[in-house]
LUMDREN-638193 format. One record per residue (C-alpha): residue in one letter; x, y, z. Coordinates in steps of 0.001 Angstrom, whole numbers, plus 524288, in hexadecimal, padded with zeros to 5 digits. Layout:
REM LUMDREN-638193
AXYZ
...
This chain:
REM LUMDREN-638193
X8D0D226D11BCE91
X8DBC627805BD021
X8D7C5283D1BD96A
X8DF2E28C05BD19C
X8D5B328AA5BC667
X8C98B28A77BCD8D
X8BC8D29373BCC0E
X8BA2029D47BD3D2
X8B01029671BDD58
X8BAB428E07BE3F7
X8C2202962BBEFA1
X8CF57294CBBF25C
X8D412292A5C0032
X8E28429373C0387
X8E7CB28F95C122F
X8F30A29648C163B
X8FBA228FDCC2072
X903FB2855AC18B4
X8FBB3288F8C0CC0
X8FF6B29820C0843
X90AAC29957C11FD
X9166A28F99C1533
X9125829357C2266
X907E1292FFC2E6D
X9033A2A082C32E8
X8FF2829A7DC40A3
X90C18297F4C4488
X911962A235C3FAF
X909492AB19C4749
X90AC72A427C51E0
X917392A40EC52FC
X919222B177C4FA2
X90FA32B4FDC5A74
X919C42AE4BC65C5
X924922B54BC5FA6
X91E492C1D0C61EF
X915DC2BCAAC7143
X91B642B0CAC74B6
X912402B113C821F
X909562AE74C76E8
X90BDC2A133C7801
X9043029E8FC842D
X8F7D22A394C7D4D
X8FA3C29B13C7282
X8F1C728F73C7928
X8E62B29835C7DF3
X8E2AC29CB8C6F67
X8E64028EE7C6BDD
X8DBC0289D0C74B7
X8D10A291D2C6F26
X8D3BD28E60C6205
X8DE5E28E50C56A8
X8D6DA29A40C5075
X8D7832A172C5CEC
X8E64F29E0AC5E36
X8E8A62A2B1C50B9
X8E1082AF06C51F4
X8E8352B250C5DC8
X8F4992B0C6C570A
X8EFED2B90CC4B0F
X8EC882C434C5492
X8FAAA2C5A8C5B3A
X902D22C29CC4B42
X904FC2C9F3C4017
X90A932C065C3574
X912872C525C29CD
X90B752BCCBC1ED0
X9142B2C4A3C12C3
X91F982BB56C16CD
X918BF2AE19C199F
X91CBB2A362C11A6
X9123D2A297C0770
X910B329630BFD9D
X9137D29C55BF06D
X90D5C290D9BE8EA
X900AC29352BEF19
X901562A0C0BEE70
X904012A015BE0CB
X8F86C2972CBDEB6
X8F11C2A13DBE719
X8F5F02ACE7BDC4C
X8F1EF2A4C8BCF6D
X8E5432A254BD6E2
X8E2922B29ABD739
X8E99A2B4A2BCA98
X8E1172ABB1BC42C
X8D4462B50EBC6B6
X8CA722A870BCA9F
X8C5BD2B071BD3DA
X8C5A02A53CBDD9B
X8C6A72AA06BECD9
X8D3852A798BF3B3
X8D2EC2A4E2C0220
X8DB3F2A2E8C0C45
X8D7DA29A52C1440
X8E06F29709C21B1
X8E20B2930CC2EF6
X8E9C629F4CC31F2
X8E2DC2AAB4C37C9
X8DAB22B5D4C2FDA
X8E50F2C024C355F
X8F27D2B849C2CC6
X8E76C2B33AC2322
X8E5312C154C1ED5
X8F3622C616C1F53
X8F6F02BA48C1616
X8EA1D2BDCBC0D82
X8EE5C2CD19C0CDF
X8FD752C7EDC08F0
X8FAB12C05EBFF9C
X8EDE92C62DBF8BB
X8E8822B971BF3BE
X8DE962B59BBFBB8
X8CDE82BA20BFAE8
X8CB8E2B5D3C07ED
X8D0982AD9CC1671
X8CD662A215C1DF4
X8D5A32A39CC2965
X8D6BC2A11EC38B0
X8CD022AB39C4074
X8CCB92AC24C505A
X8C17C2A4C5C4E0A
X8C3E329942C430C
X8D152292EAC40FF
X8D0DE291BDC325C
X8D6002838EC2F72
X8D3042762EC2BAE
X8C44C2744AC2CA9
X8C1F6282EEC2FED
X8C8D828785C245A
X8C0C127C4AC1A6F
X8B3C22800EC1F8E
X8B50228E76C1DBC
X8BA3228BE7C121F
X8AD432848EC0E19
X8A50B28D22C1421
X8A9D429823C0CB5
X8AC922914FC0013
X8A4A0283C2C00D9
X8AA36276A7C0110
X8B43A2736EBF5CC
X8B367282F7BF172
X8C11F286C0BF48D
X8CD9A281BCBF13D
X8D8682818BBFC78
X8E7D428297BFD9D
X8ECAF27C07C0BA9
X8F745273CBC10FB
X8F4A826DEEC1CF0
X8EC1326316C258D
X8E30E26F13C2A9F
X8DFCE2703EC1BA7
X8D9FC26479C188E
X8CCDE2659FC1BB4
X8CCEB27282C1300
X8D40D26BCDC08D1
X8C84525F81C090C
X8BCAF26B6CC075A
X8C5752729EBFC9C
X8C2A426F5ABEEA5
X8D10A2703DBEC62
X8DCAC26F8EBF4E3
X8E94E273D3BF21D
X8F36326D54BFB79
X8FF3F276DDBFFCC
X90B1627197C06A2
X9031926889C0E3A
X904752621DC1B95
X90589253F9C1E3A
X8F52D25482C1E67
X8F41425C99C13C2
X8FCDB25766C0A03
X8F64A24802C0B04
X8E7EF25022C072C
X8EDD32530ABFC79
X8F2C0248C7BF845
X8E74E241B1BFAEC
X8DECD24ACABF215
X8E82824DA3BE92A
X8E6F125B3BBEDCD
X8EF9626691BE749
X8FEE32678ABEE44
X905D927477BF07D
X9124626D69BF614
X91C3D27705BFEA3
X92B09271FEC009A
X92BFC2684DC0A6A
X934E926D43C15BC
X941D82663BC1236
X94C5826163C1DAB
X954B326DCFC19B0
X947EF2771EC1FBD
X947BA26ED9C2B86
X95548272AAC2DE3
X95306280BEC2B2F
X949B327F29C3532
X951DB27A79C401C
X95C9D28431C3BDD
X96740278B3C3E00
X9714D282F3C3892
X96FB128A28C46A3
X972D327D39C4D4D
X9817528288C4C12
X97E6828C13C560A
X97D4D28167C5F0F
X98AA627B86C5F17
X98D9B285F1C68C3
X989CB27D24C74A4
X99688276F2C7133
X99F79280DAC7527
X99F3C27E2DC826C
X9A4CC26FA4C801C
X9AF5C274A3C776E
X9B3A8280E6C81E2
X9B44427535C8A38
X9BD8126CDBC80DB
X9B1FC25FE2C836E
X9B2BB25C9AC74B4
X9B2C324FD2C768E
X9AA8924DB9C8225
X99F5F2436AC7EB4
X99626247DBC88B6
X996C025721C8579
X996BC2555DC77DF
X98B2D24B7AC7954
X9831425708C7F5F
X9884B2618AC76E6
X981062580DC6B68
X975CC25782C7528
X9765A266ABC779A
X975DA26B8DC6896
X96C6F2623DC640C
X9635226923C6F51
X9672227795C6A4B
X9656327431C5C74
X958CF26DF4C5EB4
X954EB27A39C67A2
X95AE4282BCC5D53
X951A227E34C5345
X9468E27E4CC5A54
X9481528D38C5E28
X94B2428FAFC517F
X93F7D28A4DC4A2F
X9377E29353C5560
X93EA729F0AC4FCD
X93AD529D39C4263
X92C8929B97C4677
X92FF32A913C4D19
X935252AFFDC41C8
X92E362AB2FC3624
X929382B8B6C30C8
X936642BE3BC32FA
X93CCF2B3DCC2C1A
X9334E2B36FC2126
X93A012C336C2024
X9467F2BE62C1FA0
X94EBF2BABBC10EA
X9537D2AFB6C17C4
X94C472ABC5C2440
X93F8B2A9F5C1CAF
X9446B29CCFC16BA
X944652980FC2409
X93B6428A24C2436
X92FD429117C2D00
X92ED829E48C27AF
X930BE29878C1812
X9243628EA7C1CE1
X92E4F2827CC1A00
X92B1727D79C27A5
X9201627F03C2FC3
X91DC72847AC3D63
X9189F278C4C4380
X9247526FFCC3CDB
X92D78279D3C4347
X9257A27A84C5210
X9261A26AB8C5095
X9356426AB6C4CB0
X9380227415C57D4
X930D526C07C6374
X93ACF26018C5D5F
X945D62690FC5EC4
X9454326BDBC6CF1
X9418325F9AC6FBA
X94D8025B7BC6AD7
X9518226732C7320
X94D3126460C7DF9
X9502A2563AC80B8
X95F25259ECC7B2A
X95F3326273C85DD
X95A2D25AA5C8FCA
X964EF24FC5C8D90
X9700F259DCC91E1
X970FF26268C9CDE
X964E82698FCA493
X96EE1274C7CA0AD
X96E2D27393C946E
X95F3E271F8C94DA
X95EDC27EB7C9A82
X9671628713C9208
X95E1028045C851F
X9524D2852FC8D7E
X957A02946CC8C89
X95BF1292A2C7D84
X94E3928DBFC7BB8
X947F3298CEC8373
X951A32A45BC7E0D
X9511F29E61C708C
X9429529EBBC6DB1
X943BE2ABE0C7544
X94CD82AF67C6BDD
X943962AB21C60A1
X937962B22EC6604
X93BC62BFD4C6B1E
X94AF32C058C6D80
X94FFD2C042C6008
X946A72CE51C6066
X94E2A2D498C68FD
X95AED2DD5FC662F
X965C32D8AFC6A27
X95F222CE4BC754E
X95F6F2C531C66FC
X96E032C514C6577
X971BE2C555C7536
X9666C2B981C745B
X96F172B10BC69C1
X97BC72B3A8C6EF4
X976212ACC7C7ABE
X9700B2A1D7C73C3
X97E0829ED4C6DAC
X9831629E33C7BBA
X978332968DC82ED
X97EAB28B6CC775F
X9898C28B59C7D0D
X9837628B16C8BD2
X97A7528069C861A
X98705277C9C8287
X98CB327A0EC8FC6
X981F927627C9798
X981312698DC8DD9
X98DDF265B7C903F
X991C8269C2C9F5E
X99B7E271F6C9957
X99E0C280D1C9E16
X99C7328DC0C9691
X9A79B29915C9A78
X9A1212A877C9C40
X9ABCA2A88FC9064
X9A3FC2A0F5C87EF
X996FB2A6CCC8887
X99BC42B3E1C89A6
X9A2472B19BC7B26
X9978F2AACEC76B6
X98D932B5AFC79B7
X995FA2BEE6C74A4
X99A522B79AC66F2
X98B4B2B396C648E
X987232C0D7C68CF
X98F322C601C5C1B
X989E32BB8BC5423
X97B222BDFDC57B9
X97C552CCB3C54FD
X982972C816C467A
X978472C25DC42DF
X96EB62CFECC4771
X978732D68EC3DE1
X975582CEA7C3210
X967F02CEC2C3470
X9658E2DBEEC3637
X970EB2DBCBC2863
X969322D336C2239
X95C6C2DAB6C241E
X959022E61FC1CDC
X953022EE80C2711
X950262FE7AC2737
X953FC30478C3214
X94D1C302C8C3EE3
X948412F50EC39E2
X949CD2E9ACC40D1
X94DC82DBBEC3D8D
X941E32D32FC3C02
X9411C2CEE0C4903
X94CAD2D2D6C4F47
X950812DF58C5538
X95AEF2E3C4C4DEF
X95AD62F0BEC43B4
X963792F37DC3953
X969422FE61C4252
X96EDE2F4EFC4B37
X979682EEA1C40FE
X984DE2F643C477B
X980B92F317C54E7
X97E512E50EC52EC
X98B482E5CCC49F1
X993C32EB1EC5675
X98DC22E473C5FD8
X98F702D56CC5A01
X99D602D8D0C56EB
X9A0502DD5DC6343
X99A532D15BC67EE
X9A3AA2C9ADC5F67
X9AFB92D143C6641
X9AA4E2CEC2C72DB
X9A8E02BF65C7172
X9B6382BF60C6C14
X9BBF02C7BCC77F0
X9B3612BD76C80A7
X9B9C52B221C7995
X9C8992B8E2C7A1A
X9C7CF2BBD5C8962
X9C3492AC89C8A6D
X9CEC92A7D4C8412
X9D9682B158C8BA5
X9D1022AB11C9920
X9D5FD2A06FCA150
X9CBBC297A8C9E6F
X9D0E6296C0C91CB
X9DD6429300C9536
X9D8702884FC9D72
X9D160281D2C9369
X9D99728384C8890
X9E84A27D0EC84C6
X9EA6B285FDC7B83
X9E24F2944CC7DCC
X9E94629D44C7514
X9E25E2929EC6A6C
X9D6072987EC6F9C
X9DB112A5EDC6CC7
X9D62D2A692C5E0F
X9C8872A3D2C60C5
X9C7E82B1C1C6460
X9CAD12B808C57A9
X9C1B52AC2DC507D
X9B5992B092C58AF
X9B8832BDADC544A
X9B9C42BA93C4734
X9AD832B336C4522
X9A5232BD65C4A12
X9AB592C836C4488
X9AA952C263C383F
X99B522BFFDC3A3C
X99AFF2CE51C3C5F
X9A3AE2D15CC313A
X999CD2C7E9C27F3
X98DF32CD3DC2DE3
X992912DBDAC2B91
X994B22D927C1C3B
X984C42D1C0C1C06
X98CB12C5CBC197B
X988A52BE68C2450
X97A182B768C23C8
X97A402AC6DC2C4D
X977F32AA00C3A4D
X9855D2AEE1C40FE
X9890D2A268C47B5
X9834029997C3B8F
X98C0F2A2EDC330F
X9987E2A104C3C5D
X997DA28F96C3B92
X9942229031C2D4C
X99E4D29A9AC27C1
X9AB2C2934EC250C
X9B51F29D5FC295F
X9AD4F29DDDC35B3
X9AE6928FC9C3575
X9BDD428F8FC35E1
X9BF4229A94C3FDA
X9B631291A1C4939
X9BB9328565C4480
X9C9CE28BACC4734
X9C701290F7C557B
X9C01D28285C57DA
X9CC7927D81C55C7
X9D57D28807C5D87
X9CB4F28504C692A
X9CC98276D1C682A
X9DBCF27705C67EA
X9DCA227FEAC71FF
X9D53A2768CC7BCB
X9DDD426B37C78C1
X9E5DF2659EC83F5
């Protein structure tokens, strides 16, 4: 029999985790929780210890969860709406491991529910928990019940209909061994993996290369061996960190036209599927790492450490964010050094803070651009306001001039001469620099400019040329 056509004596008990949101409200709050006290970490295990409805309750207490933007199931909310349209008069409950505190919130959002099973200090309200107050309060077969997962089979066996929603491995052979009603979700495709690991950032990475070109090795086996070696560790690290971040910024993402589509805050992957894909990732990390130098060992430690610092707190700051990424660019370039033996010149790094510097405060401009924001507001979760435009404006153009004034005095220096056949073929590289961020500035002054700065600079195919022009200047220059 249909629950949407029965009487009025049979209850009707939704879950919520999996079931009415594309999400799971425990790790969500938990991770929101370390973005906000990280030293909450190491209390983590002492509420664990007591008990999962402790832990949860503990959590509860120190979050605030914005439940208008969580990704909600539409099919079973629009079962849910027929259900009250229809007048049966039958009570809707919501029934869920989540705690009473985001239980409610959900409840008050949505305005469909008569009354909540959730998670007290006391009672963590799943699997067996959840079926027998269930019965208790409804009898045994008097409520029909909407879950998805393993937890949910015992409630599904006391329900007197069960209504199967984008079920787990567990979940989805009960119902197909009791025929059981399917509300299928998409399956996450290769494409959202991908989107996941953010492979288009990879890019960024190629940067530990530089050193083995400055030093004209292109064809040494060895270095170019442990330059394969060396990105394959800061791509898997990359990932990893970035995964973290979206567990970070979910609400603010969910905010965001674009950001929101992103595979954890849409609900296309889960948070455990990400923690799991992110302990492969620097495991693949760290034994890359440990096949090169203890050098470079050590400089993946501090991009580790800064980059989840980064994630947590420093991307929060004014101004600490952009100095931050301009020296995440560089450590790349240290990273490839210490992986190859080669040496770095106080040239180098001095452009390369500078150049990134003006790249990093870009993309502050089109955010803040991008953002419709009254005065006095701040970015979601940075801590830039509208009034800062100009100042962010002069101060990444004048970054620009400075990396190119770096790069100029570099050229004109004996070291350049010693290393190069040919060093007035090194001379246009000057203007080129200038050119490409300039013309980031230009695009990002007219709102035409949407991507990540650096993404935008290997993808755009004038950019492209420029590069691919200077490449070749550099390379001819070096020849003997």
């Amino acid at each position: 029999m249909d629950a949407r056509s029965d009487t009025t004596h049979v209850a009707l008990a939704v879950d919520l985790d999996g079931t009415l949101i594309a999400a799971d409200l425990f790790w969500e709050s938990l991770f929101q929780l370390l973005r906000r006290q990280p030293w909450a970490l190491f209390l983590l295990p002492f509420w664990l210890f007591v008990g999962k409805a402790r832990l949860k309750s503990e959590i509860a207490q120190r979050v605030d969860l914005d439940v208008a933007n969580l990704p909600y199931r539409r099919d079973v909310i629009e079962l849910l709406k027929t259900e009250r349209q229809a007048g049966s008069g039958r009570r809707v409950i919501l029934a869920t491991g989540s705690h009473q505190k985001f239980a409610e919130a959900v409840s008050r959002h949505l305005g469909l529910f008569d009354a909540i099973l959730a998670t007290s200090a006391s009672c963590n309200m799943t699997s067996k928990r959840k079926r027998d107050a269930l019965i208790g309060k409804y009898g045994d077969g008097g409520f029909d019940y909407f879950g998805n997962s393993r937890a949910d089979i015992p409630v599904f066996d006391a329900a007197r209909t069960s209504i199967v929603v984008a079920p787990d491995r567990a979940a989805s052979k009960w119902q197909r061994d009791n025929d059981a009603e399917l509300i299928e979700a998409p399956k996450p495709s290769l494409k959202t993996v991908i989107k996941m690991l953010r492979i288009h950032q990879w890019l960024k990475n190629t940067l530990i290369g530089v050193p083995v070109v400055l030093s004209h090795e292109y064809f040494n086996v060895s270095m170019l061996s442990a330059l394969v070696l060396a990105f394959v560790s800061f791509c898997a690290a990359a990932s990893a960190i970035y995964i973290i971040n979206d567990f970070v910024d979910m609400p603010l993402d969910r905010k965001h036209p674009t950001k929101r589509n992103r595979p954890f805050a849409a609900g296309s992957l889960s948070i455990p599927f990400g923690l799991v894909s992110a302990a492969v990732l620097l495991l693949v990390c760290l034994f890359t790492a440990l096949a090169l130098t203890p050098m470079f060992a050590g400089v993946m430690v501090v991009y580790l450490v800064t980059t989840t610092a980064y994630s947590f707190f420093l991307k929060r700051m004014l101004l600490l964010d952009v100095l931050t990424l301009a020296g995440l660019y560089t450590l790349r370039i240290l990273a490839g050094a210490a992986a190859t033996g080669t040496t770095v010149s106080f040239w180098l790094l001095t452009f390369s803070i500078f150049f990134f510097l003006s790249l990093a405060l870009v993309k502050r401009h089109v955010e803040l651009t991008d953002t419709e924001l009254e005065h006095g507001e701040r970015i979601a979760g940075r801590g830039y306001r509208p009034e800062d435009l100009s100042i962010i404006a002069q101060g990444g153009v004048s970054a620009a001039f400075a990396s190119t004034l770096v790069l100029a005095l570099y050229i004109d220096s004996d070291a350049v001469r010693e290393l190069y056949a040919y060093p007035w073929l090194v001379w246009p590289l000057a203007p080129i620099v200038l050119y490409l961020t300039l013309r980031v500035w230009v695009l990002a002054g007219r709102r035409e400019l949407h991507d990540d700065p650096v993404v935008f600079l290997v993808r755009d195919w004038r950019s492209q040329l420029v590069i691919a022009a200077g490449a070749i200047l550099l390379i001819i220059a070096g020849m003997q």
